[in-house]
C-alpha positions in Angstrom: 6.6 17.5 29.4 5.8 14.7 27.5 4.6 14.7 23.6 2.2 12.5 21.8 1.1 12.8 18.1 -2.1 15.2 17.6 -4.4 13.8 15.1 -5.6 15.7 12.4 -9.4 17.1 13.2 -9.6 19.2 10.2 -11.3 18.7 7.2 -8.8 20.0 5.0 -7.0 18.1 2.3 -3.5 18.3 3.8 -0.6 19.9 0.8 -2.6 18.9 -2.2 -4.9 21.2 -3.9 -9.1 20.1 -3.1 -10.5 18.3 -6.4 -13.5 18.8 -4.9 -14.9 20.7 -1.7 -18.8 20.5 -0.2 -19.7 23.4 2.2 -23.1 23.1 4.7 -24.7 20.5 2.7 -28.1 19.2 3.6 -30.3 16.7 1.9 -34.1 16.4 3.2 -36.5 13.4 2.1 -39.4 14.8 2.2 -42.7 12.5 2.4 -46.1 13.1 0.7 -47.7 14.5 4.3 -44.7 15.8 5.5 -44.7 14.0 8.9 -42.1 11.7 8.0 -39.5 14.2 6.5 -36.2 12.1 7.1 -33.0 14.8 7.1 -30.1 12.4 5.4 -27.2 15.0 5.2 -27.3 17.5 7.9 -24.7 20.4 7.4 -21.5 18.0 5.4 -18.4 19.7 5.3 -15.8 18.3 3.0 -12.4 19.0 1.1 -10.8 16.0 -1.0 -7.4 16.7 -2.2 -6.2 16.0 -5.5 -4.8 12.4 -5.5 -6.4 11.0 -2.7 -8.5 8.1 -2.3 -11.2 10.0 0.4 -13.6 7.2 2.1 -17.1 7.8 3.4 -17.2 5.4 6.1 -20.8 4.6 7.9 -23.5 2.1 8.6 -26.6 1.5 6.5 -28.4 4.5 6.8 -25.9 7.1 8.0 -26.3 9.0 4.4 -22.7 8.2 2.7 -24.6 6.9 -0.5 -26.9 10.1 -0.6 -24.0 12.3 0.0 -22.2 10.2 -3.4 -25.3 10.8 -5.6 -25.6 14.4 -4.3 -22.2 14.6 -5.8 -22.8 12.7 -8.4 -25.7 14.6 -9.3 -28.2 12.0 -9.0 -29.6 14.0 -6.1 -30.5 17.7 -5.5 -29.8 18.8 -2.2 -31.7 21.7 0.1 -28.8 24.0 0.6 -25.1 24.2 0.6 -22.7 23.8 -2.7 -20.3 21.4 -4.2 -17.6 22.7 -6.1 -14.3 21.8 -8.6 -11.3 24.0 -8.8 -13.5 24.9 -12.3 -16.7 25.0 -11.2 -19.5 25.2 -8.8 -21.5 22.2 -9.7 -24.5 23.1 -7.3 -25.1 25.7 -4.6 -28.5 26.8 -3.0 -27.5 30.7 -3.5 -27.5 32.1 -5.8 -29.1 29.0 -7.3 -26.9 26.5 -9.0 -27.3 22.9 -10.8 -24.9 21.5 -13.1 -26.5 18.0 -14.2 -25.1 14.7 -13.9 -23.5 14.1 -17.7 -22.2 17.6 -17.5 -20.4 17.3 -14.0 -17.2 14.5 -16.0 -17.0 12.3 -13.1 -16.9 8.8 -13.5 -19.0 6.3 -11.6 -19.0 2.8 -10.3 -22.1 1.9 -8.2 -23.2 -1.7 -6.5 -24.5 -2.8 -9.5 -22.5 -2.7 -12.1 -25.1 -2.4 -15.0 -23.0 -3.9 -17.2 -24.8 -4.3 -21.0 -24.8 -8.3 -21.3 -25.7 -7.7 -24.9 -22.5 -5.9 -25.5 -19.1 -7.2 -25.4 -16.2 -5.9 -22.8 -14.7 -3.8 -25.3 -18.0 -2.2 -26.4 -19.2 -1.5 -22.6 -15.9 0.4 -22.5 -16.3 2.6 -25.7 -20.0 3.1 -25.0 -19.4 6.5 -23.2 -17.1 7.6 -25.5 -19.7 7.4 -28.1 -22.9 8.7 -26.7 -22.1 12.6 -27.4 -21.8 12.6 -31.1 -20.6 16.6 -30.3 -17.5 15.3 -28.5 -17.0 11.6 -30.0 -13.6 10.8 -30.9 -12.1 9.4 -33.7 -13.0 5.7 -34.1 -9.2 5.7 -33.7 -8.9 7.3 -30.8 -11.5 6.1 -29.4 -9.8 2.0 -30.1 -6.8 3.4 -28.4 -8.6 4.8 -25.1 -10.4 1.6 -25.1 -7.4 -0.5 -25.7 -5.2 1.2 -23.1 -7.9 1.3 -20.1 -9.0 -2.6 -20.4 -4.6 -2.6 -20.0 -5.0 -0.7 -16.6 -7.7 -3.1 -15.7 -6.3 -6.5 -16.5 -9.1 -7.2 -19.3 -7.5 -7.0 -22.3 -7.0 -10.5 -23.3 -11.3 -10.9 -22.5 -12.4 -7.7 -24.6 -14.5 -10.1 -26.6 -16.6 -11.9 -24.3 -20.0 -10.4 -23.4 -20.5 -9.1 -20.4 -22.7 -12.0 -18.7 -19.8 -14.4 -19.8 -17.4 -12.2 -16.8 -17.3 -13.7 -13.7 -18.2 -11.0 -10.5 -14.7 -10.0 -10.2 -14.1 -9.2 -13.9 -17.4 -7.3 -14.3 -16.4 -5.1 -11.5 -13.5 -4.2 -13.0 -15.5 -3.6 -16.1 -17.4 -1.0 -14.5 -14.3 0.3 -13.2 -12.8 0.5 -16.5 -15.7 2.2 -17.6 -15.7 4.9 -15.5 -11.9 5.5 -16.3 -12.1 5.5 -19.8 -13.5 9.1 -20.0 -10.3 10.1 -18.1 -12.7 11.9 -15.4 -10.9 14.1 -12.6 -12.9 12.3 -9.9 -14.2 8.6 -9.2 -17.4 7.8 -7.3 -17.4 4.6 -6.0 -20.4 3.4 -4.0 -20.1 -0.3 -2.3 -18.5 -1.4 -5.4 -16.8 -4.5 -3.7 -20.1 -5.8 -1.5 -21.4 -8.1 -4.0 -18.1 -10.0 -4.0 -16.6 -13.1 -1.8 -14.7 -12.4 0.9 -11.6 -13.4 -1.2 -12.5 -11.8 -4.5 -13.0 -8.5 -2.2 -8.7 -8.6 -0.7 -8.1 -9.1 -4.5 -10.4 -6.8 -5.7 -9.0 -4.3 -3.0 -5.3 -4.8 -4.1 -6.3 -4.0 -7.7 -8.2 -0.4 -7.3 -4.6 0.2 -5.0 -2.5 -0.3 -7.8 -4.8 1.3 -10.4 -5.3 4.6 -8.3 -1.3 4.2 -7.8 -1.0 4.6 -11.5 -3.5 7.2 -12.6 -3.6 8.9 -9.8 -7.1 10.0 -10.2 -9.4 11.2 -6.8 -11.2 8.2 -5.5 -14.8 9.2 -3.4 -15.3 5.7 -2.2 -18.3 4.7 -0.1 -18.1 1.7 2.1 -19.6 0.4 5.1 -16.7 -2.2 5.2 -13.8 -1.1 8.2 -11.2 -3.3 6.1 -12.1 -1.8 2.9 -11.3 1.6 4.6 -8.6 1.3 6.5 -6.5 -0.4 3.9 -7.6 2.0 0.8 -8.0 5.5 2.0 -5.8 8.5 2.1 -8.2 9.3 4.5 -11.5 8.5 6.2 -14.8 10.7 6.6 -16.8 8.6 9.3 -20.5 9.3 9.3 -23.1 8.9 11.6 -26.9 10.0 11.5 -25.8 12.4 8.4 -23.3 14.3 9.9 -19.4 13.4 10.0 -18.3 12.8 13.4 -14.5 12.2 12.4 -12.3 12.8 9.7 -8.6 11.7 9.7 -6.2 9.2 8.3 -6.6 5.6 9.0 -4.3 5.5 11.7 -5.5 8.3 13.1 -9.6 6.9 13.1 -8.2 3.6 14.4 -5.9 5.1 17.2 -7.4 8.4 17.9 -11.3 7.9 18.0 -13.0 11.2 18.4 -16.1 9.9 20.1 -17.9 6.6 21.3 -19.7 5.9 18.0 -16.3 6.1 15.9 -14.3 4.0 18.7 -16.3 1.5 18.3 -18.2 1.5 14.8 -14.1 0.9 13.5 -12.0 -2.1 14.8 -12.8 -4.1 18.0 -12.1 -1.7 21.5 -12.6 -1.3 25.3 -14.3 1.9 26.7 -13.8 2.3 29.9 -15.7 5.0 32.0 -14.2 7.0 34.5 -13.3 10.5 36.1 -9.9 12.4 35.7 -8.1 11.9 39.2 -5.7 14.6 37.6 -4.1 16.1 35.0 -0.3 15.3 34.4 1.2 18.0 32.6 -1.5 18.7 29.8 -1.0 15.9 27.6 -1.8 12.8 30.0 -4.7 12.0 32.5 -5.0 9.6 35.6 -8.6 8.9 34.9 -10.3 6.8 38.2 -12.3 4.1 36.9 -14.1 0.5 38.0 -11.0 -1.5 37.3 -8.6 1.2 39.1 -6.7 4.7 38.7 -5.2 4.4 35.0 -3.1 6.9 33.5 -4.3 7.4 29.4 -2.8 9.5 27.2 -4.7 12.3 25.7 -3.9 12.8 21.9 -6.7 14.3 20.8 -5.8 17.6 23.6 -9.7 17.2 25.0 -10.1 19.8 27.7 -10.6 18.0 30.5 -10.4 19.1 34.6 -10.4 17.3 37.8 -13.8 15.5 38.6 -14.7 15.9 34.9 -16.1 12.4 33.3 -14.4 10.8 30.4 -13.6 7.2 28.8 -10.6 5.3 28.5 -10.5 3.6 24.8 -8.0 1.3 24.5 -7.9 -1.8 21.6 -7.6 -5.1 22.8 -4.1 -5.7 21.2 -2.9 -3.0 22.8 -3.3 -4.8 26.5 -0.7 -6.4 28.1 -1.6 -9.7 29.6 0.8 -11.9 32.0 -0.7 -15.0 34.6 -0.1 -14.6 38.0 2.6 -16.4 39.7 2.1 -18.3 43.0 3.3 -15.6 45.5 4.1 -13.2 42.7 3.4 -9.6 43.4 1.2 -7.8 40.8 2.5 -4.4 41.4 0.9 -1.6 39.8 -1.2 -3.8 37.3 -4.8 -4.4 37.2 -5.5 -8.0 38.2 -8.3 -10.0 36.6 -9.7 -13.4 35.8 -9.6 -14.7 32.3 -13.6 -15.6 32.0 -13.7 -17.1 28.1 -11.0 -17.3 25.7 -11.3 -17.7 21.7 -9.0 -19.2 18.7 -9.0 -16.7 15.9 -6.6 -17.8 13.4 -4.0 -15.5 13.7 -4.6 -14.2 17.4 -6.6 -15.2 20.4 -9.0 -13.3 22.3 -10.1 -13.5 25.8 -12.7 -11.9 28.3 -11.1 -10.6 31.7 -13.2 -9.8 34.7 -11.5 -6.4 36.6 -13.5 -5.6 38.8 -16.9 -4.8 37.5 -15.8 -4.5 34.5 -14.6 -7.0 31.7 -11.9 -6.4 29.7 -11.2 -7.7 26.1 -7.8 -8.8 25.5 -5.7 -9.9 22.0 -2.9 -11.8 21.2 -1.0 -14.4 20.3 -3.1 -17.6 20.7 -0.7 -19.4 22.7 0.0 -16.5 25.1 -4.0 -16.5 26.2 -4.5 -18.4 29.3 -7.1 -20.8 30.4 -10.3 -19.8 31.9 -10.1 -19.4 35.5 -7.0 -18.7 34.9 -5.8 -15.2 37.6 -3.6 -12.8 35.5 -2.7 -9.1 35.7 -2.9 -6.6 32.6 -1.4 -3.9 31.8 -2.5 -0.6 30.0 -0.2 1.3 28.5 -0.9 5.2 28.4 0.6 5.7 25.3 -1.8 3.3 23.4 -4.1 4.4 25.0 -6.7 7.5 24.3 -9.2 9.3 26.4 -12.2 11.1 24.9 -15.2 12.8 26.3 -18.0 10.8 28.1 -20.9 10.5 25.9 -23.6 12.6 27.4 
């Protein structure tokens, strides 16, 4: 029998000890005649291991940012709890709520709120000073300062104000602000949108090497696919406030759990079909428009004769060859390259199977004309079935 990599469906936080774990949670916006009651967070089960840079993936409205401030504090939700190894920081019962500035996480939102009236190394100490209980020493507090604006790469601008920073420095103000309070977790929401596409692979690079080095948790909330793919440990991907996937980045990319992940992350072709039969448990020949493909199932979805599913498969992952005068196809699917495109780095073109089009990626100077007849080739191990969406 063949054997394919399972991806990870649990929510568990692998080896490392949770640094922070949500159970059922539900949030509710409620409206003043309770007819437009909007249910953000609907039943959010998460562990986050210590270490680990944990994504909450989603589009505008899928309830990542209420689920940040929920943990953050910032919101109360309906029911369910959030909890530390020392704590439980809320929980519906027995009733629970441990505010924001008592919770020790740091925070780094979309705006940075940066003081412009203060200068870098002032924003920095500022939260070290605001609980005269638990201030420091002015020395210890110059040497927490000192050593964090090191991390960050802004030691040589502490004395600027903070409207003299350009984007890129201020968000690594914030950052360093946030750190400097040597927090257990921190809450990033969107932190990089604001910035040019450039200043964002920069940007990206730095909060790699500064986790590498502290090692703190990282919550980071993004509706950016790059963003997630090249930061996390993992990936929550969310969708109408619940979480449809969880997994690491290769497993989101490769092993899509449903239709909304497979294609919310990365470019992809879903092909519909019906399982023609099962070969040995851990492949399927799947009849579809273009013809009887055989797909790997990695994610072990239970699946019988007749049943319908869909073929995902990502465009770089198709093999693509013209057809020879006189040549014989064989057990390829034969097509017609409709529309090709230059992408820098790759090429892209549209092939009519069938009824169906298929997208296809590679090298620029391997994509053929349009018009041009060519066969492709799936191949079942890069390939992944899940169930059709009902």
């Amino acid at each position: 029998m063949r054997t394919t990599a399972q991806p990870n469906q649990q929510q568990a936080a692998g080896d490392a000890a949770p640094a922070l774990v949500v159970k059922e949670l539900y949030k509710t916006y409620r409206s003043k005649t309770g007819q437009d009651d909007y249910l953000a967070l609907r039943g959010i089960d998460l562990s986050i291991g210590q270490g680990e840079v944990f994504t909450v993936l989603g589009p505008s409205g899928c309830g990542k940012s209420t689920l940040l401030r929920c943990l953050a504090g910032l919101e109360v939700p309906d029911s369910g709890t959030i909890s530390t190894p020392d704590d439980v920081l809320f929980s519906s019962d027995p009733p629970r709520l441990v505010p924001t500035n008592r919770r020790g996480f740091g925070m780094v939102f979309q705006s940075y709120a940066i003081w412009p009236h203060m200068t870098v190394r002032e924003n920095v100490a500022y939260p070290l000073t605001v609980n005269r209980r638990t201030r420091p020493s002015k020395q210890e507090i110059d040497a927490q300062v000192t050593a964090t604006l090191d991390k960050v790469q802004l030691g040589p601008f502490a004395s600027r104000r903070g409207n003299q920073l350009s984007g890129g420095q201020q968000q690594r103000l914030a950052v360093a602000r946030a750190l400097v309070m040597r927090p257990p977790v921190l809450l990033l929401d969107e932190p990089l949108s604001n910035l040019d596409a450039r200043l964002r692979d920069d940007l990206r690079a730095e909060l790699q090497r500064l986790q590498a080095e502290t090692d703190i948790t990282m919550v980071y909330v993004t509706h950016d696919q790059t963003e997630a793919l090249s930061l996390s440990s993992r990936i929550a991907v969310m969708n109408q406030g619940k979480v449809e996937q969880i997994g690491t980045p290769t497993e989101i990319y490769n092993f899509p759990a449903t239709e909304f992940v497979a294609t919310f992350v990365g470019h992809i072709n879903l092909i519909a079909g019906t399982v023609a039969s099962v070969e040995g448990g851990d492949h399927l020949l799947v009849r579809t428009p273009i013809g009887t493909v055989e797909s790997a199932n990695h994610g072990g979805i239970q699946a019988g004769v007749g049943d319908a599913v869909t073929v995902c498969i990502r465009p770089e992952n198709i093999g693509l060859e013209p057809v020879s005068l006189g040549s014989d196809p064989g057990g390829d699917i034969r097509g017609r390259v409709l529309s090709r495109s230059y992408l820098g780095e790759l090429g892209e073109c549209s092939v009519q199977c069938g009824s169906e089009t298929v997208t296809v990626r590679a090298h620029p100077r391997l994509i053929p004309e349009p018009g041009t007849d060519v066969t492709i080739n799936l191949n079942p191990e890069r390939s992944h079935v899940i169930p059709a969406t009902k």
